[in-house]
BASEMI-298662 format. One record per residue: residue in three letters; x negated, y, z negated of N, C-alpha, C, O, CB in turn. Coordinates in nm, 3 decimals, padded with zeros to 5 digits, m for minus. Glycine has a CB too. Layout:
REM residues N
[node Ala; [X; Y; Z]; [X; Y; Z]; [X; Y; Z]; [X; Y; Z]; [X; Y; Z]]
...
REM end
This chain:
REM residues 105
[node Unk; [00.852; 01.939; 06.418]; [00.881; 02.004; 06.292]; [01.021; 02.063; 06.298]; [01.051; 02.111; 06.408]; [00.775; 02.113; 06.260]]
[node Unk; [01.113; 02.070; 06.203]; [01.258; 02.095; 06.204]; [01.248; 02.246; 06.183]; [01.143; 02.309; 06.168]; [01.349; 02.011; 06.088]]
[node Unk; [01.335; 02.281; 06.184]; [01.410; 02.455; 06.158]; [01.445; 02.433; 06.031]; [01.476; 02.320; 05.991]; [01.567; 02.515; 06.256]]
[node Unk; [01.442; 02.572; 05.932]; [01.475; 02.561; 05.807]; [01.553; 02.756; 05.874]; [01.503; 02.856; 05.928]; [01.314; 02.518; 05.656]]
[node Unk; [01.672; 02.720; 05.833]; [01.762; 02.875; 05.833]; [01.884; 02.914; 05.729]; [01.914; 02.836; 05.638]; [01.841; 02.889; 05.979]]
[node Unk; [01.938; 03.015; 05.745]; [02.011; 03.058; 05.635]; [02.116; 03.138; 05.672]; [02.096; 03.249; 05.720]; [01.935; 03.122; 05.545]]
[node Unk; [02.263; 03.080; 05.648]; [02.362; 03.162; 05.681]; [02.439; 03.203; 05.555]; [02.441; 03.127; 05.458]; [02.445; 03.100; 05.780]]
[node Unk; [02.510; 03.334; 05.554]; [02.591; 03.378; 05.468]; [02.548; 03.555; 05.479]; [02.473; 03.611; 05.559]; [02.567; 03.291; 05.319]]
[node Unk; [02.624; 03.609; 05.372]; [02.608; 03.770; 05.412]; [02.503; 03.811; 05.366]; [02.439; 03.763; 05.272]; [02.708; 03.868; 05.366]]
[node Unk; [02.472; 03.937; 05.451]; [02.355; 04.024; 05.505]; [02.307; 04.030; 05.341]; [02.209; 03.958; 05.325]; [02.399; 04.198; 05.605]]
[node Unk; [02.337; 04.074; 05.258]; [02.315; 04.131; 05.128]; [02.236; 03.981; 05.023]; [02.154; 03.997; 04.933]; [02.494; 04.198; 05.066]]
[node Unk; [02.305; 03.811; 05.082]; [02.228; 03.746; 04.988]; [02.130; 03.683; 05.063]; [02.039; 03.632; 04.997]; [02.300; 03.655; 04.903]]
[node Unk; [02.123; 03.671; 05.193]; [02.044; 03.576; 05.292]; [01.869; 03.713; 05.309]; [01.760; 03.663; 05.282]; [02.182; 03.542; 05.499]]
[node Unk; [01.874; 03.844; 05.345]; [01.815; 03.930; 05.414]; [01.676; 03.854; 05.294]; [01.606; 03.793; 05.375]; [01.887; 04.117; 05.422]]
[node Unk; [01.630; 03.838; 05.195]; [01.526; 03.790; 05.103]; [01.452; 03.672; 05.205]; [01.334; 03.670; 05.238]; [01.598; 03.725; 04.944]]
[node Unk; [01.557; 03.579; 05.244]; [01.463; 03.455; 05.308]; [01.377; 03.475; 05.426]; [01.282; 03.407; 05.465]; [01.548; 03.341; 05.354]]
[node Unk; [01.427; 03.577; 05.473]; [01.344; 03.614; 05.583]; [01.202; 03.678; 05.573]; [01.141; 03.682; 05.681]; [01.416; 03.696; 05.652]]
[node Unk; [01.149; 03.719; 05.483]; [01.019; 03.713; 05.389]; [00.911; 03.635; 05.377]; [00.790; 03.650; 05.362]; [01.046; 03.701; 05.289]]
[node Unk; [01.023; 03.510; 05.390]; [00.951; 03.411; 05.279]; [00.935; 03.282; 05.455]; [00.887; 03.169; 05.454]; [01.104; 03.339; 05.075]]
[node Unk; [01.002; 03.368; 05.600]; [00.989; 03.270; 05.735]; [01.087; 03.201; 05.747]; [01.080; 03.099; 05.816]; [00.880; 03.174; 05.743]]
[node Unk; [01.219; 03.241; 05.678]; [01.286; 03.114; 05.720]; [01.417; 03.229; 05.793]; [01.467; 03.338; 05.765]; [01.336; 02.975; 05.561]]
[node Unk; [01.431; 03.129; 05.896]; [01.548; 03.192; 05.991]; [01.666; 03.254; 05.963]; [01.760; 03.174; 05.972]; [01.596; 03.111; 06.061]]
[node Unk; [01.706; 03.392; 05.924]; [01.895; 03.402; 05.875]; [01.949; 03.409; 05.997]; [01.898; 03.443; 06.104]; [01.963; 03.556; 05.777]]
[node Unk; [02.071; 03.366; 05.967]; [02.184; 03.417; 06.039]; [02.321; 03.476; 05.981]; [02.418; 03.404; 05.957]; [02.217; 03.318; 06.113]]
[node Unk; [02.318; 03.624; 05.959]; [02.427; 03.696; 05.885]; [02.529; 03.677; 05.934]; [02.551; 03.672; 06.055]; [02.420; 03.822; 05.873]]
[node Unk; [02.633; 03.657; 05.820]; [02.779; 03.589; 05.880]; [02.851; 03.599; 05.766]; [02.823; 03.546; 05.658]; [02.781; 03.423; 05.938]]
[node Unk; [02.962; 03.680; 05.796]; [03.112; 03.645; 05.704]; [03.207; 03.582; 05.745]; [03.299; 03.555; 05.667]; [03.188; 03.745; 05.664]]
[node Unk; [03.210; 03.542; 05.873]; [03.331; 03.506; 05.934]; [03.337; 03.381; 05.912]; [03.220; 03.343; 05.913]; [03.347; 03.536; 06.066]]
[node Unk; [03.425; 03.268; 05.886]; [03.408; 03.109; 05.878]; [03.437; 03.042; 06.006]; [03.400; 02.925; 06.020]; [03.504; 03.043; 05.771]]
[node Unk; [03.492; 03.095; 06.089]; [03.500; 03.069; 06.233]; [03.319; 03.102; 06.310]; [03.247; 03.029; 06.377]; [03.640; 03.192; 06.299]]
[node Unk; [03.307; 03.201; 06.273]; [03.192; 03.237; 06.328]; [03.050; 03.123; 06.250]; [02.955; 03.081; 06.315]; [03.183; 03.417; 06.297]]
[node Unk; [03.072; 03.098; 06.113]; [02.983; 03.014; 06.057]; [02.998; 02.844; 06.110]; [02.911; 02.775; 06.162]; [03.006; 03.036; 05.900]]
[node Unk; [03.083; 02.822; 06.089]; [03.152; 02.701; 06.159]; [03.023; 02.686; 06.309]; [02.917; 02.626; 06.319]; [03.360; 02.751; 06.215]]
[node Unk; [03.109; 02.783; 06.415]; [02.982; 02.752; 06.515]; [02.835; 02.730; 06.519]; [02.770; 02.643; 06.578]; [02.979; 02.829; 06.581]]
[node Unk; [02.789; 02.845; 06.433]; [02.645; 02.867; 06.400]; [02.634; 02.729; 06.360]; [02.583; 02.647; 06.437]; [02.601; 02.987; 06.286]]
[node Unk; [02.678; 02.693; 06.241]; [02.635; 02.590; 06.215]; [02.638; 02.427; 06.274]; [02.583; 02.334; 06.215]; [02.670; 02.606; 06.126]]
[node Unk; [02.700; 02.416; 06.379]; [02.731; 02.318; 06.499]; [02.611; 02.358; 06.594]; [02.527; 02.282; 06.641]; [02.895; 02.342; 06.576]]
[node Unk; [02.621; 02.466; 06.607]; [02.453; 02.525; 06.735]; [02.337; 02.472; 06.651]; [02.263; 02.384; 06.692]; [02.410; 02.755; 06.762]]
[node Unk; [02.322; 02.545; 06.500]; [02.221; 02.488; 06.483]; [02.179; 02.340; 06.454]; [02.062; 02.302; 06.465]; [02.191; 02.549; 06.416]]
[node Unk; [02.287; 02.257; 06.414]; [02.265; 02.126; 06.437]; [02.218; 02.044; 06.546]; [02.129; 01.959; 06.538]; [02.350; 02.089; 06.416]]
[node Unk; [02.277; 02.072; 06.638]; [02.239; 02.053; 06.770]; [02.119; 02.064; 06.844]; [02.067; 01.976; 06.913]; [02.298; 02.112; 06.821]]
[node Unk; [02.068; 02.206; 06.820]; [01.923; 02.187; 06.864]; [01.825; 02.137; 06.744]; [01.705; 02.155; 06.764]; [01.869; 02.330; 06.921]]
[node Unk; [01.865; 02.075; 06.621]; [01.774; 02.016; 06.569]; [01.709; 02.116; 06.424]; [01.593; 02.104; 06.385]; [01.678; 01.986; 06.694]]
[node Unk; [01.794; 02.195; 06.371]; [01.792; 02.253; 06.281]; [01.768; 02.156; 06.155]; [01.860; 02.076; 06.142]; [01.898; 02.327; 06.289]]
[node Unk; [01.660; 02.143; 06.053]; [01.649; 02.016; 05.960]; [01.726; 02.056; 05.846]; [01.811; 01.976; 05.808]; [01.494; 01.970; 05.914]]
[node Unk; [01.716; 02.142; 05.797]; [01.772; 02.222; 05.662]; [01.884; 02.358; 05.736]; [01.881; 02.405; 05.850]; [01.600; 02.306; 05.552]]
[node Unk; [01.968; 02.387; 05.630]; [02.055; 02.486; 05.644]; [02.104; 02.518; 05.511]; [02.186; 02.444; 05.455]; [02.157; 02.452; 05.737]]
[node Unk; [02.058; 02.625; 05.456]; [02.100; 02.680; 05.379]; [02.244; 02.802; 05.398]; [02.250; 02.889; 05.485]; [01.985; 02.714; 05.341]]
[node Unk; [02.334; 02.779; 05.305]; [02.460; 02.835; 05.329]; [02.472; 02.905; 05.186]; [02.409; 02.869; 05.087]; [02.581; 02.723; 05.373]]
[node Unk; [02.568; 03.017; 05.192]; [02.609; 03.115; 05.039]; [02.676; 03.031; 05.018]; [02.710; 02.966; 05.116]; [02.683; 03.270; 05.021]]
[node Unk; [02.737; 02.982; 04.862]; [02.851; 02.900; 04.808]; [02.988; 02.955; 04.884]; [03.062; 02.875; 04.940]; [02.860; 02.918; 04.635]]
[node Unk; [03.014; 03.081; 04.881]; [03.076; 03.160; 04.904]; [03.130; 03.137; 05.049]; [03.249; 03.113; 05.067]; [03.013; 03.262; 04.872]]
[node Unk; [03.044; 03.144; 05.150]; [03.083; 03.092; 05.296]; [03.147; 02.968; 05.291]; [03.257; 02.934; 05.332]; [02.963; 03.075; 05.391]]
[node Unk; [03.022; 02.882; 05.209]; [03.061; 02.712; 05.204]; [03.174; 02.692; 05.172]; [03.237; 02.613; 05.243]; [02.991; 02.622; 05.111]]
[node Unk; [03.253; 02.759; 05.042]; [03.391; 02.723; 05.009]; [03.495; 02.764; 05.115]; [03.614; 02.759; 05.082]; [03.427; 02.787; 04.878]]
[node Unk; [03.457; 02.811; 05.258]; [03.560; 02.849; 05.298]; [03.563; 02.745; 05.412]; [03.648; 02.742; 05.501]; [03.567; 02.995; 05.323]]
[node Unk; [03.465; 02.664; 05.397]; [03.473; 02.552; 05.557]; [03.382; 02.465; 05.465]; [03.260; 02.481; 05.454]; [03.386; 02.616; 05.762]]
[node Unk; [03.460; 02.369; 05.400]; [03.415; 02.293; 05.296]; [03.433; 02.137; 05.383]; [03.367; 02.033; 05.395]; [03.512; 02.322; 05.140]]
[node Unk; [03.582; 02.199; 05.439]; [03.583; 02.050; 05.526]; [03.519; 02.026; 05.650]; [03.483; 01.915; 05.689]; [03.716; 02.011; 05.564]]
[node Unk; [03.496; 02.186; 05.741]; [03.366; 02.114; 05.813]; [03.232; 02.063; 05.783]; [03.165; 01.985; 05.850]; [03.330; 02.181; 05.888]]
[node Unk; [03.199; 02.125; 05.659]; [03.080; 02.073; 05.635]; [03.079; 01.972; 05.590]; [02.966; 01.924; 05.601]; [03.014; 02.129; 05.577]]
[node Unk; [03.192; 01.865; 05.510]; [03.222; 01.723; 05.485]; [03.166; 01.644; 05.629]; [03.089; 01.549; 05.639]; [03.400; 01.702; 05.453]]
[node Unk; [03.229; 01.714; 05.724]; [03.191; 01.612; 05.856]; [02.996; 01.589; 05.844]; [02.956; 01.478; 05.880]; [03.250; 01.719; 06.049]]
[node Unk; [02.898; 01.680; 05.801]; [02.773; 01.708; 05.808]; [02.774; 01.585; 05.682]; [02.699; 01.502; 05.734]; [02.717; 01.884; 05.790]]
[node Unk; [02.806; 01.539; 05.580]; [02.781; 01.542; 05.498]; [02.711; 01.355; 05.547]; [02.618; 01.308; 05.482]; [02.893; 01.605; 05.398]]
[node Unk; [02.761; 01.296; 05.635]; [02.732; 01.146; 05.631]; [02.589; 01.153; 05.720]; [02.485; 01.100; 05.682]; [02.872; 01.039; 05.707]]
[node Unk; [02.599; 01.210; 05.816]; [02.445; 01.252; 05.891]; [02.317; 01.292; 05.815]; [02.305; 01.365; 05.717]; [02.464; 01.377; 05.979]]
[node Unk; [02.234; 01.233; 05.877]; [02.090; 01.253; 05.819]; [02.020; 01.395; 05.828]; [01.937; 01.431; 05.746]; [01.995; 01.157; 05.892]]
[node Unk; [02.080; 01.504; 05.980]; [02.024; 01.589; 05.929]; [02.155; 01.695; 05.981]; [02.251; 01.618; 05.971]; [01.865; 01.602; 05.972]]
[node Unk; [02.200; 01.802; 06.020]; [02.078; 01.896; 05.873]; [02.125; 01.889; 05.745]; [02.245; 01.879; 05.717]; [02.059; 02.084; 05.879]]
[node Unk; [02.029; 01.893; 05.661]; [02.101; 01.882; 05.514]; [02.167; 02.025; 05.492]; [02.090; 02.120; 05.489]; [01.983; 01.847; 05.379]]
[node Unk; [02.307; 02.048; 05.475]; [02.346; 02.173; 05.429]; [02.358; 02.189; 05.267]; [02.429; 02.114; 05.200]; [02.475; 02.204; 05.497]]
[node Unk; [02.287; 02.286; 05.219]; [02.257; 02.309; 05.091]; [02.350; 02.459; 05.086]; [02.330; 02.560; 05.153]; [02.079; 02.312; 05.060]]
[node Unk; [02.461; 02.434; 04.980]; [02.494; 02.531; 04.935]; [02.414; 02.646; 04.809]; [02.377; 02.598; 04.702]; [02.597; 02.480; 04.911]]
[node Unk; [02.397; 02.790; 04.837]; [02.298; 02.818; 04.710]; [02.414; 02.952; 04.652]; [02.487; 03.011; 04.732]; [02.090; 02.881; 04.766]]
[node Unk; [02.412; 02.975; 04.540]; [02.478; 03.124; 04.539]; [02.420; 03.264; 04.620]; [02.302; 03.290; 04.646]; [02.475; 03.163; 04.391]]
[node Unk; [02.517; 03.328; 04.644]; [02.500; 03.492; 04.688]; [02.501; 03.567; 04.562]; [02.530; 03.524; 04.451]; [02.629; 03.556; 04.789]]
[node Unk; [02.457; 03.711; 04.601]; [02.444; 03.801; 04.518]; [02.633; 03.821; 04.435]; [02.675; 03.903; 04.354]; [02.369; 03.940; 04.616]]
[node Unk; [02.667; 03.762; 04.470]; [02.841; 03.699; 04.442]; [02.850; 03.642; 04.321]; [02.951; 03.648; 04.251]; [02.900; 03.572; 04.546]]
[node Unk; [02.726; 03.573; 04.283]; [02.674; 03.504; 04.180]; [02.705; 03.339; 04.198]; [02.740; 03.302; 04.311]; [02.735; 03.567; 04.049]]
[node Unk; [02.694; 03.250; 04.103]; [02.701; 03.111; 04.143]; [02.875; 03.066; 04.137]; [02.949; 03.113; 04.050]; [02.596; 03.015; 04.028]]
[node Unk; [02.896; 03.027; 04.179]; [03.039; 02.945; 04.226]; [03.100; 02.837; 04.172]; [03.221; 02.819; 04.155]; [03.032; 02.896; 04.343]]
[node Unk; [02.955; 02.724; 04.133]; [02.915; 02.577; 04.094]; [02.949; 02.493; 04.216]; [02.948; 02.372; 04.196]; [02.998; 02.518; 03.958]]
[node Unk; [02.981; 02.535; 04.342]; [03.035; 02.460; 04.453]; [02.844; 02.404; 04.474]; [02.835; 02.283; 04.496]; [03.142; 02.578; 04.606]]
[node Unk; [02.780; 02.439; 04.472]; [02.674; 02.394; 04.483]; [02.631; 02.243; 04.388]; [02.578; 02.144; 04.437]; [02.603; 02.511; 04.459]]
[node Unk; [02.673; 02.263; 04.228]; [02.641; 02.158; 04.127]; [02.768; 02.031; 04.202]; [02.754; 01.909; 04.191]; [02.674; 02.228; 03.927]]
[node Unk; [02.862; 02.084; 04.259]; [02.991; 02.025; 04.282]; [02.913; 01.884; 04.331]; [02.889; 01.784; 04.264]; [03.105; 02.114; 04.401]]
[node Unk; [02.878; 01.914; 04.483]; [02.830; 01.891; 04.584]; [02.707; 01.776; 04.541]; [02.679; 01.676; 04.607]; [02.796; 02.024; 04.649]]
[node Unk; [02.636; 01.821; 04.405]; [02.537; 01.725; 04.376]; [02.581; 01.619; 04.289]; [02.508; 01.542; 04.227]; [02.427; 01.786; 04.319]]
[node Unk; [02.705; 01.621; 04.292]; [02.780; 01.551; 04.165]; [02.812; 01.438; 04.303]; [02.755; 01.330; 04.321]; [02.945; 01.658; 04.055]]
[node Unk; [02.904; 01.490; 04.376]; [02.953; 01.428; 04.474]; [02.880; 01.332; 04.473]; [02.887; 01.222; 04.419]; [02.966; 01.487; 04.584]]
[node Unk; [02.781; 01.400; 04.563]; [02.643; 01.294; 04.652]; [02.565; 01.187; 04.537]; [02.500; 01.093; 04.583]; [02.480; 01.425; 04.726]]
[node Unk; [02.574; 01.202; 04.413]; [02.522; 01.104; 04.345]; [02.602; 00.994; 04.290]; [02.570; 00.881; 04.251]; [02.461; 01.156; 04.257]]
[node Unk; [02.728; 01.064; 04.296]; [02.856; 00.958; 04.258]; [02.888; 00.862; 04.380]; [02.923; 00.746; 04.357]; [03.007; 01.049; 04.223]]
[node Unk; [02.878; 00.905; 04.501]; [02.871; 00.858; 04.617]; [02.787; 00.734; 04.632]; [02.812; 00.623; 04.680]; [02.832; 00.955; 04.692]]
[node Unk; [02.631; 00.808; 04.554]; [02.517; 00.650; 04.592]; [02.485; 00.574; 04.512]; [02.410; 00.480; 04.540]; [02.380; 00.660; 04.635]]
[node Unk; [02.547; 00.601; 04.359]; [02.515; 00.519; 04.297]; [02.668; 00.443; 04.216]; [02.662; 00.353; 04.132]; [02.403; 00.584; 04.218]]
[node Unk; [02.806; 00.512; 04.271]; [02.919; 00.448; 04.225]; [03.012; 00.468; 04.128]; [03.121; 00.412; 04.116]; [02.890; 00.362; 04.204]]
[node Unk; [02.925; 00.611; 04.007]; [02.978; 00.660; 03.941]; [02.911; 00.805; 03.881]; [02.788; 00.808; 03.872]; [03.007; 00.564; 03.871]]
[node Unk; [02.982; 00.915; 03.844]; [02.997; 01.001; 03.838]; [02.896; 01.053; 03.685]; [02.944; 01.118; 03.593]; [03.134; 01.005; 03.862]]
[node Unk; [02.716; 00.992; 03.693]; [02.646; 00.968; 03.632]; [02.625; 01.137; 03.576]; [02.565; 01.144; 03.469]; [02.550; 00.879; 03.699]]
[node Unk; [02.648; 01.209; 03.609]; [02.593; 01.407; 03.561]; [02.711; 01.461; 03.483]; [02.711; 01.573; 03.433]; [02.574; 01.549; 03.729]]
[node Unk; [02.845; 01.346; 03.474]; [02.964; 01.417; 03.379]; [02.884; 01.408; 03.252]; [02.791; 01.340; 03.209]; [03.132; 01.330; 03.368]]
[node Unk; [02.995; 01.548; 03.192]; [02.964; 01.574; 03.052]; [03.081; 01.466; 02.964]; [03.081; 01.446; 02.843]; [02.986; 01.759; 03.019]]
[node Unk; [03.169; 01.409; 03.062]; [03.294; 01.324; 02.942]; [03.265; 01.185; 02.979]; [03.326; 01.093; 02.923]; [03.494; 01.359; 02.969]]
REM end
């Protein structure tokens, strides 16, 4: 069975831990960067990240993005939403099916 965890700051992540799923509080993008390489490694399935962190190591998480696991899911913080999250689903569907099927133009 995989790991399901959650990085970003203390203030939007501290809820998931409630609900069993692993945080790891973090502002630093150096410091998230690692976490999130450790937890890949031992087999972490899901990783939930703040938009907020995510926009700041957008290109490490590009490297995650061709691998099967962990899926990194960007969600908003109490920061509010970003859309780096809708971004990301735009991407990945334009990616598998060839065109950019969720534009509004």
């Amino acid at each position: 069975m995989y790991k399901v965890a959650v990085i970003g700051d203390k203030d939007s992540i501290y809820g998931f831990a409630s609900i069993g799923v692993e945080i790891h509080p973090c502002d630093d993008p150096v410091e998230a960067v690692r976490d999130i390489r450790n937890m890949a490694e031992v087999g972490y399935g899901v990783i939930y990240i703040t938009e907020q962190l995510a926009s700041q190591i957008e290109t490490e998480l590009d490297a995650f993005r061709e691998r099967p696991q962990p899926a990194i899911i960007p969600i908003p913080g109490v920061q509010g939403n970003t859309g780096l999250g809708m971004r990301n689903v735009s991407k990945s569907v334009e990616q598998a099916v060839g065109s950019d099927i969720l534009s509004d133009a």
